[in-house]
N, C-alpha and C positions, 0 to 999 in steps of 0.2 A: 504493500500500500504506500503510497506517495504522501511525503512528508514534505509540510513547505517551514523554514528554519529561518530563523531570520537574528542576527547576532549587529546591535545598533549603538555605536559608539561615537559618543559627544565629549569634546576637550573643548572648557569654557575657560578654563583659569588657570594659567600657568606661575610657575616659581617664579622666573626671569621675566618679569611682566616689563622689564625695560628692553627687550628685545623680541619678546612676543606678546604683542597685548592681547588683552582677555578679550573673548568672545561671547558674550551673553547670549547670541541665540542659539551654539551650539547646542546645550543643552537642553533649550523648549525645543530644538529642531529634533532629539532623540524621544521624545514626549509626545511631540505631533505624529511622527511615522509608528510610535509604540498602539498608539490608538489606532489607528486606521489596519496594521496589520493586524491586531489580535482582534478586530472587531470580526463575528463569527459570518455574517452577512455581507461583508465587505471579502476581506482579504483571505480571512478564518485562516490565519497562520497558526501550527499545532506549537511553536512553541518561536516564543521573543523573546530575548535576554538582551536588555542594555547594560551599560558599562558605563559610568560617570567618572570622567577626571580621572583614568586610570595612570600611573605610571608605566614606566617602558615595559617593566617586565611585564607586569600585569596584563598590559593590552598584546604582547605575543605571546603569554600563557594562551590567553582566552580565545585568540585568531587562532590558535594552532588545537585547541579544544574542539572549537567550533568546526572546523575540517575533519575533524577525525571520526573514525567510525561513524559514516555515514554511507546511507544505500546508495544504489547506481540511480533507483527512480526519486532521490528526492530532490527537491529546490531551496538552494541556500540561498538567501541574500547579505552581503555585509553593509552596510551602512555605516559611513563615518562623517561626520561634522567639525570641523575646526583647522588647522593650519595645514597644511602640505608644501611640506620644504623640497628646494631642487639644491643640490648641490652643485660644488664648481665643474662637474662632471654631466651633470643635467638628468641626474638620478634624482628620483623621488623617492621623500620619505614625508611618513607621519608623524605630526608632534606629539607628545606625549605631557602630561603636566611638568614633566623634569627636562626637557627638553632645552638644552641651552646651544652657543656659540661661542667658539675661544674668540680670545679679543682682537683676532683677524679679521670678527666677522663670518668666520669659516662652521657650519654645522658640526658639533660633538657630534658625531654619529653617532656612538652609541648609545646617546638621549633620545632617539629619536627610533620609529619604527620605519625598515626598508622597504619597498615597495617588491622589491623582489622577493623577502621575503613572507610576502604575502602569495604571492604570484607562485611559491615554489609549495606553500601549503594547498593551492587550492589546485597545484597540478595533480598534487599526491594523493589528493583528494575523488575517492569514487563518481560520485554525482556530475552527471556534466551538465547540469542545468545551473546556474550557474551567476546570478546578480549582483553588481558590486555599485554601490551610488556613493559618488566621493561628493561633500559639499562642501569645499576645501576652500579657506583663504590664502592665495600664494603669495599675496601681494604683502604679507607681512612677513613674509619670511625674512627677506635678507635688504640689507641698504641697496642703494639705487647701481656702486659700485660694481656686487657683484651681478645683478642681473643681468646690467648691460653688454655681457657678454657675446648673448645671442637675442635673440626676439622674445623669451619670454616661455614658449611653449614649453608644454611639459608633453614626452612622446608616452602616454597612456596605452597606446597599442602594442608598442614592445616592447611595455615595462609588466601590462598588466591582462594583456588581449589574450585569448587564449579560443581555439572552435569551441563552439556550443555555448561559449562564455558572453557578456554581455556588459558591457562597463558605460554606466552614466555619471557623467563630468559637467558639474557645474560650469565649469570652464577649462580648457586644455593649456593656458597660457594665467600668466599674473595681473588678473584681472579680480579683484575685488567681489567678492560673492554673496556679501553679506548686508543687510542692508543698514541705514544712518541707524542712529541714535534713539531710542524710543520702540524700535520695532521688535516683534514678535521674537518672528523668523526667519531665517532667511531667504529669497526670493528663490533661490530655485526649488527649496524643501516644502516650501509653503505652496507651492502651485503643482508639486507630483502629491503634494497631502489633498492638497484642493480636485485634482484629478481623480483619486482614487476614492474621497468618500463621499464626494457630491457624482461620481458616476459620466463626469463631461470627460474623462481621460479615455472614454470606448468608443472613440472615432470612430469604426466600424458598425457602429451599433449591435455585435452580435453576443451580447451578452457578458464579453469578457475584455481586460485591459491587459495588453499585452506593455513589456518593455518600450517599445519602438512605440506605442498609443503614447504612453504615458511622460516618455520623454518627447515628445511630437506637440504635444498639449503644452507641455512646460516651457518650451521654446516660441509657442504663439505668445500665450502671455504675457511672457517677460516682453518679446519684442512689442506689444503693445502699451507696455509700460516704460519703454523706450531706456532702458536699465543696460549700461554699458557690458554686457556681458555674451558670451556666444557657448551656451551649453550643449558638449562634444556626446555623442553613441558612438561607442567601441565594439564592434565584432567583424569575428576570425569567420564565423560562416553564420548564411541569413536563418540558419534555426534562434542563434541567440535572440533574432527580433521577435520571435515569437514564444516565449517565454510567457505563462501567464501570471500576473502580478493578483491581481483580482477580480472579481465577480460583480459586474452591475445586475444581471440577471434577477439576483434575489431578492433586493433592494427596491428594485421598479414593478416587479411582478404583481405584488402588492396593490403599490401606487397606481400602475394599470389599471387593475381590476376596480376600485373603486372609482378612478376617472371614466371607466366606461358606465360603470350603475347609473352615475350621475350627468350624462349625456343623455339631452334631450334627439328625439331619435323623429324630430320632425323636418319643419323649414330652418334650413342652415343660413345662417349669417356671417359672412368672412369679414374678421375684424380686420382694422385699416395696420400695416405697418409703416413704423414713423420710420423717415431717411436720416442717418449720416453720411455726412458724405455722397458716397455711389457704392457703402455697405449698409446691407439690411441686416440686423443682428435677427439673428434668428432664435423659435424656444429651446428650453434646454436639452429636448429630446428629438428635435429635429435637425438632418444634417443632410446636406446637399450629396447631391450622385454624384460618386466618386470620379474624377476624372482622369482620361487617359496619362495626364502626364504626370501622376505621383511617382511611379515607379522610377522617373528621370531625376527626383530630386537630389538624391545622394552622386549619382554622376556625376551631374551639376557643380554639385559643392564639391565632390573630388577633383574636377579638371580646374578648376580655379585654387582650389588648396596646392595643386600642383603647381601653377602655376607661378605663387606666392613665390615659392621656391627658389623659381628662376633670379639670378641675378643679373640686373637689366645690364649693369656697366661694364660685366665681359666680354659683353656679344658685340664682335666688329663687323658682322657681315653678315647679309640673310642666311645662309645657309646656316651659321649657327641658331641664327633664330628660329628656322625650320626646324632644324633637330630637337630643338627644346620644344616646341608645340609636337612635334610627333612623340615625343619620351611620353609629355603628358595625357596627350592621347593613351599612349602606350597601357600605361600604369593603370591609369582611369578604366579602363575597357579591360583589365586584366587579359590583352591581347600579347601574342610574341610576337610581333612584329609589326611596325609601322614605314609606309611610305609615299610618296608623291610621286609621280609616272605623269608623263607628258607626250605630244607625239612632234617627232620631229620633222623639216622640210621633206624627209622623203616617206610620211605617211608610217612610220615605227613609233615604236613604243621606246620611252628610256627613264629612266631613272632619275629622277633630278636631287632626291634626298628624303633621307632614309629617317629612322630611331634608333635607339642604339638595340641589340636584341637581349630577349627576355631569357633569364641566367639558366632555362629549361630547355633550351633552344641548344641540339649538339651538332646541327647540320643546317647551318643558317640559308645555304642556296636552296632547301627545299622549298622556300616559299618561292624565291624566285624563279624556280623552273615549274613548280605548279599553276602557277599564274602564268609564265609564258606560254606552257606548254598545253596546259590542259583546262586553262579558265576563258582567258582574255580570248583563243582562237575559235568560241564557242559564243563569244556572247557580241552582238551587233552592237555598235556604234551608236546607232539611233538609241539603241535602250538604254545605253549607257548615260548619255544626256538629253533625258527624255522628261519635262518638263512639269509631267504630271507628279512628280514625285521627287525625293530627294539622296534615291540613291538603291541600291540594286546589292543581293548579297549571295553568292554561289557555296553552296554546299559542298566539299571533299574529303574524301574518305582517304586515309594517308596508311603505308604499308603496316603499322598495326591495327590499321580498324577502327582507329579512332576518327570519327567526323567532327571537322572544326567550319566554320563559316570565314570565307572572303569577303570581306562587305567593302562596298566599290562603290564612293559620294563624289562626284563629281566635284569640280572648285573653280574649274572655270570653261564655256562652253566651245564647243567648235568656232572658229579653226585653230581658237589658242588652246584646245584641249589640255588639262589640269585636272588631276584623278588622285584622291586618296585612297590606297588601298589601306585594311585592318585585315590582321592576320590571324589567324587562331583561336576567334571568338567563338563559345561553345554554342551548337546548336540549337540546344535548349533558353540559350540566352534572351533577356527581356528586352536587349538592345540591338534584334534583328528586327528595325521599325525604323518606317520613316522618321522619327522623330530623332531618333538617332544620328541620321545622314543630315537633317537638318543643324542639329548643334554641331556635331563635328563643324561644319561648312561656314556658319558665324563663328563659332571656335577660331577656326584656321585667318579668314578675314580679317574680324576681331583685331586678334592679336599682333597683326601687322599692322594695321591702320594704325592702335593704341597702344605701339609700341609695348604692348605684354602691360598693360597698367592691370591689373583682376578686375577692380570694382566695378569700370567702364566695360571688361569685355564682357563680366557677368551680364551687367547691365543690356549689351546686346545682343546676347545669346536668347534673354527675358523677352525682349524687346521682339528679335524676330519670330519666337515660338507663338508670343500672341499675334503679331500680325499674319501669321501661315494658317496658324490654329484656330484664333479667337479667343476663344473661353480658356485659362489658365485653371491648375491648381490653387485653392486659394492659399495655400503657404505658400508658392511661388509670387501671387499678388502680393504678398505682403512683405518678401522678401525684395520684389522690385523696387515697392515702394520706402522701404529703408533704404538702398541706394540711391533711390531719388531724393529722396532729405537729407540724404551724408553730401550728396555730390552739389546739393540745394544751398547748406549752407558755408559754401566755403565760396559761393559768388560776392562777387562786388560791384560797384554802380560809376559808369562812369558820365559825365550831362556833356550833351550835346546842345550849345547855342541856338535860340531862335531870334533871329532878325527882325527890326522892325524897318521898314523903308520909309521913313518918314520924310516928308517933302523936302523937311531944313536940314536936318540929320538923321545920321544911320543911330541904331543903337540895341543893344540887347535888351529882349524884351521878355524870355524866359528861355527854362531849359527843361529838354527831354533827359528824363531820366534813363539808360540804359544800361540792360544785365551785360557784367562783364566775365569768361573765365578767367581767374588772376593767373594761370599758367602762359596762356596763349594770346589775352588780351582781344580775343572776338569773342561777338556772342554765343554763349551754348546754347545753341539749337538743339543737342541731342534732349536737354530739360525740357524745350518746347515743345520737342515732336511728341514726348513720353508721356507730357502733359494733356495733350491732342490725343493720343493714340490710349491710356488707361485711363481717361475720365474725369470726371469733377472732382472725386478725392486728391489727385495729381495736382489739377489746375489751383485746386481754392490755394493749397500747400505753397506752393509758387507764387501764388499773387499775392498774399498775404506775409510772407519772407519779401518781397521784395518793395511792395509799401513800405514796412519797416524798415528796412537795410535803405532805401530810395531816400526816406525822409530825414532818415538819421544821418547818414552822408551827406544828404542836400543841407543839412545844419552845422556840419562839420565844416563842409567847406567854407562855407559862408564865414566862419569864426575865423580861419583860416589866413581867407583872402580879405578879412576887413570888410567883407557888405554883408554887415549884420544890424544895420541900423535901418529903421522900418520904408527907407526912401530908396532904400540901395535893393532889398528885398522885390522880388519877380517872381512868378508864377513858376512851379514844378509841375511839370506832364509824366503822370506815373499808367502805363500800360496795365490792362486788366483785361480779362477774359469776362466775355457777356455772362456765364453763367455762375462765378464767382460771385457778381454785381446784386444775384438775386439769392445769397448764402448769407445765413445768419453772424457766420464766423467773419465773415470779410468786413460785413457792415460792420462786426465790434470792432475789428482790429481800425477799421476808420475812426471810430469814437476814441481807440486807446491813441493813435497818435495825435489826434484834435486834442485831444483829452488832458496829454503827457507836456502840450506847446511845444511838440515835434517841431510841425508846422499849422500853419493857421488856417480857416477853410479855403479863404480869398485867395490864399496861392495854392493852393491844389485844385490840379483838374488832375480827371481820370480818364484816359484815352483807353475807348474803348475797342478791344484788338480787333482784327478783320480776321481773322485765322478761323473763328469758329461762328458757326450760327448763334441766331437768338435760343434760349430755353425755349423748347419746343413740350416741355412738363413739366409741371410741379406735385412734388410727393408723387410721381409715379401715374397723376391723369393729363392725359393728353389736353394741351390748353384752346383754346377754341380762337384765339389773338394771341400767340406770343409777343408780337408787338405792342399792341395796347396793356400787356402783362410785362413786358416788360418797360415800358413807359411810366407807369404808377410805380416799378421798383426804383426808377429812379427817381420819380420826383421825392421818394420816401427821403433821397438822400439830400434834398435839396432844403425837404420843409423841415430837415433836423437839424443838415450841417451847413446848409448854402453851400455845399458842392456843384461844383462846374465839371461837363462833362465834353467830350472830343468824338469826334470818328478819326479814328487812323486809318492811313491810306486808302481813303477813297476811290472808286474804281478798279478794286482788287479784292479777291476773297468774297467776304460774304459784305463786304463795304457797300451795301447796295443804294440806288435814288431811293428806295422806298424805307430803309433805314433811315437815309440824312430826312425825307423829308417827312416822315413819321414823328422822330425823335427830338426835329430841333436845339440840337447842340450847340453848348457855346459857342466851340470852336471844332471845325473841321481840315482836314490833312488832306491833303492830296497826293496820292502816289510819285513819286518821280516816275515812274514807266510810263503816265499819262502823259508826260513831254515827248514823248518819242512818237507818240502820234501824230500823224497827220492833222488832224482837227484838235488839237492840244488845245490854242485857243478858243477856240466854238466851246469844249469841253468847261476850262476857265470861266469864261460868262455863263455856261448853263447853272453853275457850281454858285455864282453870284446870284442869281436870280430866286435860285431854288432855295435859298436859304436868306434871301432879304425879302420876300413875295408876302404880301399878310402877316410880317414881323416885324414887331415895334424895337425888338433888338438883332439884329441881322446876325448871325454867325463870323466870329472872325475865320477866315479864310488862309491856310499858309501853305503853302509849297513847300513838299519834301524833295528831299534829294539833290537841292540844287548844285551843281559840281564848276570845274572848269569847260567840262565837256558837256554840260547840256545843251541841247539843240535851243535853247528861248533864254535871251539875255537877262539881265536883269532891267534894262529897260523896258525891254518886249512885255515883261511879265507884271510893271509897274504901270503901264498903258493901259494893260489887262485890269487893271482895280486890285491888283495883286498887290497885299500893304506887309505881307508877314511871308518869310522865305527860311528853311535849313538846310545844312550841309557844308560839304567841306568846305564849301567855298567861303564859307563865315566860320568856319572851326570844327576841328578835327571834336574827337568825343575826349575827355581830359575828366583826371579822376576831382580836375579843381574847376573851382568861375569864377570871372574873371568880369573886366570891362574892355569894351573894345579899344584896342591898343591904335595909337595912334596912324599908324604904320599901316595899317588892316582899315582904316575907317579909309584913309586916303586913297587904297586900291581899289577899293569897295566903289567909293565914289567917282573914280575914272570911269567905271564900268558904266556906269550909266551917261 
């Protein structure tokens, strides 16, 4: 009969508290999981033993107790709470209350408990089932000296991995685990406690919570709680994910039965669900259809952990950069063999760069004479870069009978044919699927374009699955969306000049706010497509970050360059997305910087982008006027804050007449592309007309993009009724503002 055993040991208070301070959640976090395992309807573990505040010996008596004389069918789990030391070797061990360092700084080892010899108990150990949840703080281990060695990780897998074995890690690196002052528990003990006794940890819904459920649960969380931390799953083979921790079954079986007594069994009424964002929280026993690309997550996260790896500053030349994207391929795919094949001026096949091969591999030309010989001369050309798919995979069976898959994703199409081959993927594998051939092929792109950066290639790999796909896994949506607000907040704002042409003189008469990358110094667009392409939760995040960072900057500089006195002071044009405009979130964050005397209403306007349609819903019903709906959103902004509002480039996008003359905007933009036209002027006066017709305040009217090479002078354009113009040709975009310098007013003025 099957014994589930479970041995939970919490270090809150050590001797040397000037070199490991005390941990007060460790111990409620040994209390928390005490309850939820020995509850008989939950976890019904036959036997819990905690350990408090043991010293060294103690706690490798009891670890080596707890291994012993144990069946082959039972399930152990250990559980430990409080410090985890690396040494200068990047070995792991456990603190213990005695736990010290000589005044090197260097760990007493033998204060301390080894991780190995944990690892060497639980090989000798019968049971291969197998649970280990470390809730470790690493980040107090040692001063900043000795960490900086390396990056920080701890290698959990070949310190502690083991087949059938299953290791959940708060975090794999010296990352902080625990939460501030006042709390409980700590974050990741309190959301696997929170999964197992409230029953949300059975993502499956089939009655049970496995390891892989219950670590999967505790990683949404946190990431929702926005908590710097990345809690690692360790296993040697995928039975460890399937380990069962506990039972919702008996718990809800209950609960069912009475919620059906109590259901009226006539006319249904479907209550209304309220929006965040463009996520619907759903109840607590309902859970979306699973979808195809779960199974890709951990690739995922492998070919980018690989990727980490790489050191960008060795590599002199593609080729080397090719070998390190096919390694990681390599590893990732647990394949022997990675390469690129191309076909040369006379119609052949050749080699262009390889991976290194896999240490199983005693006869490396057999791939390549299986593929020349007996794959590639078999499969046509056309299927090979055949559109409806993203990649084609052959079957062969090798002189011992083993069948391995060739999987063959194209990377770039006829006549410059570019072919990744994969070598020795098992037939039974999850990753003979298009979705497969799909990431390899942003994988390989990716990491050229973005020079090997992870976050950015992730970010595309995210990026192109939903655009091929559509519908994501929603841990992958969420994982997008944390790369979208990492890569979000590290922009900055640079203002771009607006012109006034005024009869007697020139003069600056405000500035467009614009998103800058601070690496590259243009705008990231990759933010605005992602914004565009995953929806309003994207965009609000975006416009909302950059109102603040816009206004806060437009205040800085102003301090800066001396015009911060209220005559010197000109209007800021801060870009927004239409559908932001009509979000609760957006309107506060307007109140908070009106609020803060960021800035004041009178110099904010909100240029409204052209990139995306009007809200075409609200809460989820189709609107019957999105225009006239969104018209009263705005005037909401006008009778609270007297905000001023913009169309940006007009005559592009969704910049339509029936927008400008719907909406009556302060001020409207005109595209610079509209100058390239033919009727550019005709264009100009309709632009006048349309927006001074039956208005007692006409729209101010400006020209974008005015350059040295626009086709319409500035005279032309001043004939025109044209009083407000931007672009280089008045000033580059500059992270300062400035007045028109002498030198610039006098050029300015020739031109006309």
């Amino acid at each position: 009969m099957t014994k589930k055993i479970a041995l939970l040991i919490g270090v809150s208070e050590y001797e040397s508290e000037s070199e490991l301070k005390s941990l007060p959640a460790a111990v409620k976090d040994v209390k928390a999981m005490q309850r939820v395992l020995q509850h008989p309807e939950i976890s019904g573990f036959d036997e819990v033993k905690t350990l408090i505040n043991p010293d060294t010996h103690t706690m490798c008596l009891e670890i080596e107790t707890f291994f012993s004389n144990r069946k082959k069918e039972d399930i152990l789990l250990l559980y430990f709470s409080g410090h985890g030391i690396k040494d200068e070797n990047g070995r792991l061990y456990f603190a213990s209350r005695i736990t010290q360092k000589h005044s090197t700084n260097q760990l007493i080892k033998s204060t301390a408990v080894p991780a190995s010899f944990i690892h060497d108990q639980m090989n000798n150990s019968y049971p291969r089932r197998q649970v280990i949840i470390l809730d470790c703080c690493f980040s107090g281990a040692f001063e900043p000296s000795l960490v900086a060695k390396d990056d920080g990780s701890i290698d959990l897998q070949s310190q502690l991995g083991a087949e059938g074995r299953v290791v959940l890690a708060s975090s794999s690196s010296t990352q902080y685990s625990f939460e501030e002052q006042g709390s409980e528990i700590s974050v990741y003990t309190r959301y696997l406690v929170e999964g197992i006794k409230t029953g949300a940890g059975d993502l499956d819904k089939d009655g049970q919570i496995t390891a892989r459920e219950l670590h999967k649960y505790a990683c949404h969380k946190i990431e929702q709680t926005a908590v710097n931390m990345k809690p690692k799953i360790i296993v040697l083979k995928d039975a460890g994910f399937d380990i069962v921790i506990a039972q919702t079954s008996n718990i809800k079986t209950k609960q069912n039965i009475e919620n059906f007594k109590n259901v009226s069994h006539g006319k249904i009424s479907l209550g209304k669900a309220e929006p965040s964002g463009d996520i619907y929280e759903m109840a607590p026993q309902t859970s979306q259809l699973r979808n195809f690309l779960e199974p890709y997550e951990d690739f995922i996260t492998n070919l980018i952990q690989q990727l980490e790896k790489i050191a960008i500053t060795n590599l002199e030349k593609n080729s080397d950069i090719d070998n390190h994207i096919l390694n990681a391929i390599r590893h990732s795919s647990k394949a022997d063999f990675v390469f690129i094949i191309c076909i040369d001026k006379q119609e052949n096949w050749y080699i262009k760069s390889q991976s290194d091969y896999s240490q199983d591999i005693i006869d490396s030309d057999i791939y390549h004479n299986t593929l020349n010989s007996h794959i590639l001369p078999t499969i046509s050309r056309i299927s090979i870069f055949n559109p409806a798919y993203h990649g084609i995979y052959r079957l062969h069976e090798d002189k011992k009978g083993v069948t391995r898959a060739f999987v063959i994703i194209p990377l770039k199409n006829l006549p410059k044919a570019e072919v990744i081959v994969v070598c020795g993927i098992p037939q039974d594998s999850y990753l003979l699927g298009d979705v497969y051939g799909r990431i390899l092929s942003s994988f390989y792109h990716a990491c050229h374009k973005l020079l090997l950066k992870p976050a950015l290639v992730e970010a595309v790999i995210l990026d192109d699955l939903k655009r091929d796909f559509g519908f994501v896994a929603a841990s992958l949506y969420e994982r997008r969306f944390k790369l979208f607000c990492e890569r979000l907040q590290k922009m900055i704002i640079y203002f771009e000049p607006i012109l006034n042409l005024d009869a007697d003189e020139l003069f600056i008469s405000g500035w467009e706010a614009l998103a800058r990358d601070p690496d590259t110094l243009i705008a990231p667009s990759d933010l605005f497509q992602a914004a565009e392409m995953w929806g309003p939760r994207f965009s609000i995040e975006l416009d909302q970050y950059f109102l603040k960072t816009a206004t806060t900057s437009y205040q800085e500089a102003r301090k800066k360059s001396k015009l911060n006195r209220a005559q010197d002071i000109v209007p800021l044009s801060v870009n927004v997305y239409p559908e932001s405009l009509i979000r609760a979130p957006y309107f506060d964050t307007v109140r908070e910087v009106l609020k803060d005397k960021v800035i004041t209403s009178r110099n904010l306007i909100l240029e409204i982008s052209e990139k995306a349609e009007l809200p075409q819903y609200k809460d989820g019903t189709s609107l019957d006027s999105p225009l006239s709906f969104f018209k009263n959103k705005l005037l909401e902004y006008v009778r609270q804050f007297q905000i001023r509002f913009a169309i940006d480039d007009f005559g592009v996008g969704y910049a339509s007449v029936s927008r400008l003359a719907g909406l009556n905007p302060s001020h409207v933009k005109i595209d610079r592309n509209l100058l390239y036209y033919q009727p550019s002027d005709v264009i100009i006066r309709f632009v006048h007309e349309l927006v001074g017709a039956n208005n007692l305040n006409p729209s101010i009217v400006i020209v974008e993009g005015v350059d040295e090479t626009s086709p319409m002078s500035l005279r032309r354009l001043k004939e025109l009724g044209v009083h407000y113009i931007q672009g280089h040709i008045v000033g580059k975009p500059s992270p300062e503002i400035y007045r028109l310098s002498k030198e610039k007013y006098d050029d300015l003025k020739k031109l006309f």
